[in-house]
Every structure is written in structure tokens, then in C-alpha cells.
C-alpha positions, 0 to 999 in steps of 0.5 A: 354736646348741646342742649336742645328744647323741643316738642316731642312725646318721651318715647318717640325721641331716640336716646341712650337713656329717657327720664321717667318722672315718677312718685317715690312707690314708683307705681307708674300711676300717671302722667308720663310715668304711666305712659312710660310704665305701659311701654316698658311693659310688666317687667319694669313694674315688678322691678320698680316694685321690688325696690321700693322707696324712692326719695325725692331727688333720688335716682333709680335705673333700669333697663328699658325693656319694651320701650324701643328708643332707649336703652335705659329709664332713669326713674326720678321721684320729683318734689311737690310744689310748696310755694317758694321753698328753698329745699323744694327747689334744690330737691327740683335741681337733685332730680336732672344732676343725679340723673345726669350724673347716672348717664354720665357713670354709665357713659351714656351719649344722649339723655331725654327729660320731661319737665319734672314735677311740672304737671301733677305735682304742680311746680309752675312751668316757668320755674321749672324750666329755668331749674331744669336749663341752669341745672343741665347747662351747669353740667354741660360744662364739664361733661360731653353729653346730648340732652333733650328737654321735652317741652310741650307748651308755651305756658312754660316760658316766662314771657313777662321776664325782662328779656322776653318784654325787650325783646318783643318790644324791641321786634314791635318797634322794627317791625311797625311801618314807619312809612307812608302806604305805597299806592297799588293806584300809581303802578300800571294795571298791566304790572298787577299779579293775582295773590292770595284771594285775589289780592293785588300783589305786585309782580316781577321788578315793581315788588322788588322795588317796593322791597327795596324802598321799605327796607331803606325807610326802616333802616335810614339807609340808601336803597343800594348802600351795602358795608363793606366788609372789614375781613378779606373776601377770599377767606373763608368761613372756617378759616374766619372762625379760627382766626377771630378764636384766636384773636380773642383768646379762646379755647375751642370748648370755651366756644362750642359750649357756649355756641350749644353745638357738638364737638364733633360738629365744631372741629368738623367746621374747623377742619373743612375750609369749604364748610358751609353752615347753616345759618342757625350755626354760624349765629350759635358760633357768634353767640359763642365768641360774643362777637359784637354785631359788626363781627357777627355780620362779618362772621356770617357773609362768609357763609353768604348770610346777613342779619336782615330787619325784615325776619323775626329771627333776624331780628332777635339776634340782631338785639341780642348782639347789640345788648350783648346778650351771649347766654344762648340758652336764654336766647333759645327759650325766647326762640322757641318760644315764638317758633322760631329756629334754635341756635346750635344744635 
């Protein structure tokens, strides 16, 4: 099962197990973990009371007593950030593999972490995240599990990494006009449409035009010209999948694992030849194949999608596909980061 980056309080998202960032007293004395002790209730604060010391890294599990979401707490004690430390890191990386190997002995399906160590014990946002997604990605390698990674802020996202600045310069470039200003003057008076406070907007046909006449100046393209499409047009999009699967050479997990998407999800797409996906889907699974920008488009007209240069989203597949870029993960963070739909799940 995928991984999914979202905004979200701890206690309001349904998991079989939430992850409770705590001191190594497990007192329950602030942030989150005060939070999640006042939920729990005072039988969760006798028990972490009789167990005692927690080390950094280690895990510690209870029910859930009062908390309604879950069935579990796994209370972690998280390192204190002491500038670039090697330990201090692999103590950071302990806290979501113990965690996860803790849900994974008891077969937990689904599992809710906050950013450990982010807040109060000051680990910066950005490292802390990529700690957190290597971790839990190199695990989902090998197990069928939900997580969530609760993040409430963008200061979290490295946005002066490499792919981050390509990308928003890549979106400067396809988005700035490069085109001269279509006169409203030259268009009839009567062709003219009230927008927002009273702006002129054209209406009906001449918008259309207009569109289309942007679209050709950005693209270089005919106004009309649409490429072929290289697959049979009566095939559908499940069968497309599992053609171009095996045309590759893949194996079904290979792709709905790095496509971020569940199983159940996967082979439901590929045993229902009328499955229409939706577009966030059908983009993850192109992901997942690494299928050149030609093979995605393809891909996606079977589900009646194209990858335009007029929507952000769009657009940053569009150069992830053409720089071969296939760690979804990344992709969803920069994603995410600006607002945008998340690739998978």
C-alpha cells in the first residue's frame, strides 16, 4: 500500500495505529504528544508511567484507549537535533523502521506519523522529511501497508533542492506569455461578457479562439494539429496497462509500488477492462512503468486524459517525464508542496 503526504490533525485521520512523538519519560508533556495523551485519556498516562525509560529510537505500544481513530499508539522517543550528526540521524531513521516494524508484527493495515522530532526537538523540517520518506518508502518495499505523514507546513519541503528550482523554473518558462496581447479593442462590442468586477471577458467562440491561438503560440504547434495516437484506438486503458507491463518486463508490484498505489486498487484496474481512472492514477502508473512522455500521453488518452501546457499539474509531469524523473515520492512532495493533486494514492 502507498504512502500519502497530507495535512491533517493526528487524531482526526482513521488508522489502525497513530504514532505518538514523545520524550523518553513518555510524560506526555507537549506538542502532539500532549495532544494524544489528553485524548487517550488517564489510563494511557498510568501505563506510560509504569513502563518507564524510553530510548531514543525505541518504540513502545499501547492501546488506544480513548482515542476514537485508532486502535493502537505506537509512542516513539525522537532524537534531539545536534547539527550534522550522523547517530542523531540513524536515531531519526530508528523511530518510523521500529514503528513500522511494530504495526507490521501485529498486521496493522494502516499507520498515521507526525513529523518526528520536527517541532520541540528542533530537527529541521526538511530533513526531517526526507528521513521520514527514505525510511518508510525503503519499507514499503517489502511490506503492504497504508502510511500517512502528517505534514503541516510548507517550511518542511526543501524548495532550494535542485528538483524543486528545475522545476519551478522549467513552469516560469512554459507559463510566461510569449506572445503579443490580443487586443479586446479589435472584437465587437456585442461579443463582450461581464467577468469578475466588471472585467471584459470574451464570451462563447472568440474565447475559444483566443485559447486556441495562445495554446499554438506557446507550443509552436498548429492550432488544430493533434498527434496521432501510436496505440489501437479500440483498446482500452486496463488493457494498455498490461500490455505495455509486458512489453517492459515488469512485474505488477515492481509498478504498483513505485506507481504509490494499492494492490487491491492495481489489480482492480487490471481486471476491469471499462476502468476509467482518474487522472492522478493513470499519471502514477506511468510513473511506475517510467514510460517516456510519448508512452504516458498514449497511456493517458485511453483513459480520455492529455498532458496540456496550460495546467500546473500538467506541467510538472510533463518535465518530470521528459528528464526521466520516476521517484514519485519526490514528485509528490514538490506536488504537494505547491498545492497540487498527489500522484497515487
Amino acid at each position: 500500500m502507498p504512502l500519502s503526504i497530507c495535512r491533517n490533525d493526528i487524531l482526526k485521520i482513521r488508522a489502525d495505529a497513530i504514532v505518538d512523538p514523545t520524550d523518553c519519560f513518555l510524560s506526555g508533556s507537549g506538542g502532539t504528544d500532549l495532544q494524544i495523551h489528553s485524548a487517550a485519556g488517564e489510563k494511557l498516562n498510568e501505563e506510560c508511567l509504569n513502563h518507564g525509560f524510553l530510548e531514543t529510537g525505541e518504540v513502545f505500544v499501547t492501546p488506544s484507549y480513548d482515542c476514537k481513530n485508532c486502535d493502537y499508539i505506537i509512542h516513539t522517543c525522537g532524537p534531539v537535533f545536534d547539527g550534522e550528526n550522523e547517530e542523531c540521524d540513524e536515531q531519526l531513521r530508528s523511530c518510523y523502521r521500529n514503528s513500522l516494524n511494530a504495526a507490521a508484527e501485529r498486521e496493522l493495515e494502516s499507520i498515521a506519523f507526525p513529523l518526528i522530532s520536527s517541532g520541540s526537538f528542533a530537527y529541521p523540517k526538511g530533513k526531517a522529511l526526507r528521513i521520514a520518506t527514505d525510511t518508510i518508502t525503503s519499507f514499503l518495499l517489502d511490506h503492504e501497508m497504508q502510511v500517512y505523514l502528517l505534514v503541516y507546513d510548507k517550511e518542511a519541503f526543501d524548495t532550494a533542492s535542485k528538483l524543486f528550482v528545475d522545476i519551478r523554473n522549467y513552469l516560469q518558462e512554459q507559463l510566461e506569455p510569449r506572445y503579443d496581447s490580443i487586443s479586446y479593442n479589435k472584437v465587437p462590442s456585442q461579443h463582450y461578457a461581464t467577468g469578475h468586477r466588471g472585467k471584459p471577458k470574451l464570451a462563447g467562440a472568440f474565447e475559444k479562439i483566443r485559447e486556441n491561438m495562445i495554446e499554438s503560440l506557446m507550443t509552436g504547434a498548429p492550432v488544430h494539429e493533434k498527434e496521432e495516437p501510436s496505440f489501437e484506438p479500440d483498446e482500452s486503458f486496463s488493457q494498455c496497462l498490461i500490455r505495455l507491463i509486458d512489453e517492459k518486463g515488469m512485474k505488477d508490484p515492481d509498478v504498483y509500488k513505485r506507481a504509490n498505489i494499492d494492490r487491491k486498487l492495481f489489480n482492480h484496474i487490471k481486471n476491469d477492462v471499462n476502468y476509467h481512472p482518474k487522472k492522478e492514477t493513470a499519471v502514477a502508473l506511468a510513473i511506475g512503468m517510467r514510460l517516456n512522455l510519448r508512452e504516458a500521453n498514449d497511456l493517458l488518452e485511453k483513459a480520455g486524459f492529455v498532458l496540456s501546457r496550460s495546467s500546473r499539474f500538467d506541467l510538472v509531469i510533463r518535465y518530470c517525464l521528459e528528464q526521466h524523473i520516476y521517484n514519485i515520492f519526490e514528485i509528490n512532495e514538490y506536488l504537494f508542496a505547491e498545492d497540487q493533486k498527489t500522484l497515487g494514492c
